[in-house]
N, C-alpha and C positions, 0 to 999 in steps of 0.2 A: 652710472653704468656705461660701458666702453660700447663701442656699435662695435659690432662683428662684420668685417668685409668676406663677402661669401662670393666667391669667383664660381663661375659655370663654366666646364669645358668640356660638356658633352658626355657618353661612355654610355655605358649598358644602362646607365642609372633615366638617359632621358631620351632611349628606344623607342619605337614605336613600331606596330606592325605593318605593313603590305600588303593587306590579302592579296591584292591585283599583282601584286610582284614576287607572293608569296618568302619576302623577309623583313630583314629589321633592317631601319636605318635611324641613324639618330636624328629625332626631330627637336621642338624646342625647349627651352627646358621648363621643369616641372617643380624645379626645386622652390620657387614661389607658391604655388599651390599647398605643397606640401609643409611649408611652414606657418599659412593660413592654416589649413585645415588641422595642423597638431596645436594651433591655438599659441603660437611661440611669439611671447611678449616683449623677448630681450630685445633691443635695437637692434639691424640690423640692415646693412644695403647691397642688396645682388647685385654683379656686374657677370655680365655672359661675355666672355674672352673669345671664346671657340666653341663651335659645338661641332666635336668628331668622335668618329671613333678615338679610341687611345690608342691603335695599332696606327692611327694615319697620323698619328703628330708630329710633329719634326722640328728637329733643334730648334728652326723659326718660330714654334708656338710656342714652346717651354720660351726661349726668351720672353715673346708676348708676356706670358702670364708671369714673369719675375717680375718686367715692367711696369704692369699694373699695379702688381702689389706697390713699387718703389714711388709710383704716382700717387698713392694714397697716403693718408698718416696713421691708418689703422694699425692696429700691435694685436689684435687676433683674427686672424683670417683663418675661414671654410673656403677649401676647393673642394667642390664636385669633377671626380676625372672618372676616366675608365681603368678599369682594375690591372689589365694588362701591361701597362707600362708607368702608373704608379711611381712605382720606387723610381724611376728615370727620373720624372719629372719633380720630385722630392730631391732627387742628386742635383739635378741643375739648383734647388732652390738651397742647397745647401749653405750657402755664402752670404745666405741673408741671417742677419743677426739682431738682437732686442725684438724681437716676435712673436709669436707662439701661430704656427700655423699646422692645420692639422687637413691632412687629405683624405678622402671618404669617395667608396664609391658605392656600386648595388652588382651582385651575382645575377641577379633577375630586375627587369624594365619596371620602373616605380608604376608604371602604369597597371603591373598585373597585379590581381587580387593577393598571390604568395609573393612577398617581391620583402628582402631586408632594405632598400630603399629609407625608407622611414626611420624605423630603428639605426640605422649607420649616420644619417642625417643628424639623430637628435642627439649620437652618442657624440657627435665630432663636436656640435652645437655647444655640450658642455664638457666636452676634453677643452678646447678652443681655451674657456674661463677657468678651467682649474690646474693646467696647467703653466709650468716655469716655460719663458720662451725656448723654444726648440722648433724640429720640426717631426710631426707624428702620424702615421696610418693609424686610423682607426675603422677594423673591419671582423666582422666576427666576435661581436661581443668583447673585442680586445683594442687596447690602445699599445699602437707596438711604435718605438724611435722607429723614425722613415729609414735608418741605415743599418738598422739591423732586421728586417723583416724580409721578405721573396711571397712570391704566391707559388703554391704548388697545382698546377694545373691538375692534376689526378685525383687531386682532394676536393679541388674547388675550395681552396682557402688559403689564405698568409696563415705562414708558420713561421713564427722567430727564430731569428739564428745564432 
């Protein structure tokens, strides 16, 4: 069995709340928990890159995060990103090739009780192993190619293009 390289770079998926400051900021990430707790057997090694928002990332990070992966010998990698700039950081990764990497985030903080968190985790978990190297969003019950998908902010969802 291949280990899954599972990158963390923060996003709505690993929020947390404020009361005192009455908002969210991204705190650390959750995505270890969460694959204890769904009982996920496959091999696999987190590495935390960044933990930001996805509006605060900058070309500087997306490099970061190509780097890592090119530090690794893994040929299937999960990133955890924020939704909003997604496809960005799928663009910068475009030029990596023999890999199958798929990117995932959450509409709602894995912390809250309604939160697709989990479900988008476990879908990328096994897009990752069944699919041909490329690179993929997977969000909404769907696994969309990272260059052809957009998020529509009004919907609150990726829509293929």
């Amino acid at each position: 069995m291949n280990e899954i390289l599972i990158l963390t770079t923060g996003g709505t998926i690993d929020k947390v709340y404020f009361d005192a400051k009455s908002h969210y900021e991204v705190g650390s990430s959750i995505v270890g928990s969460l694959l204890e707790q769904a009982e996920v057997k496959h091999p696999h090694k987190i590495v935390g890159v960044v933990q930001k928002d996805s509006l605060e990332l900058t070309d500087e990070d997306r490099s970061k995060i190509r780097d890592v992966i090119l530090d690794h010998p893994h040929r299937q990698i999960v990133i955890t990103h924020g939704t909003d700039t997604i496809t960005e950081t799928a663009h910068t990764l475009s030029k990596l090739t023999g890999r199958t990497i798929v990117l995932t985030g959450s509409l709602a903080p894995a912390r809250f009780a309604m939160t697709d968190a989990m479900f988008n985790i476990g879908m990328a978990i096994a897009t990752v192993q069944a699919k041909t190297p490329g690179i993929y969003i997977v969000m909404n019950g769907t696994v969309f190619d990272a260059h052809l998908v957009h998020k529509d902010r009004e919907q609150n969802a990726f829509i293929g293009d």
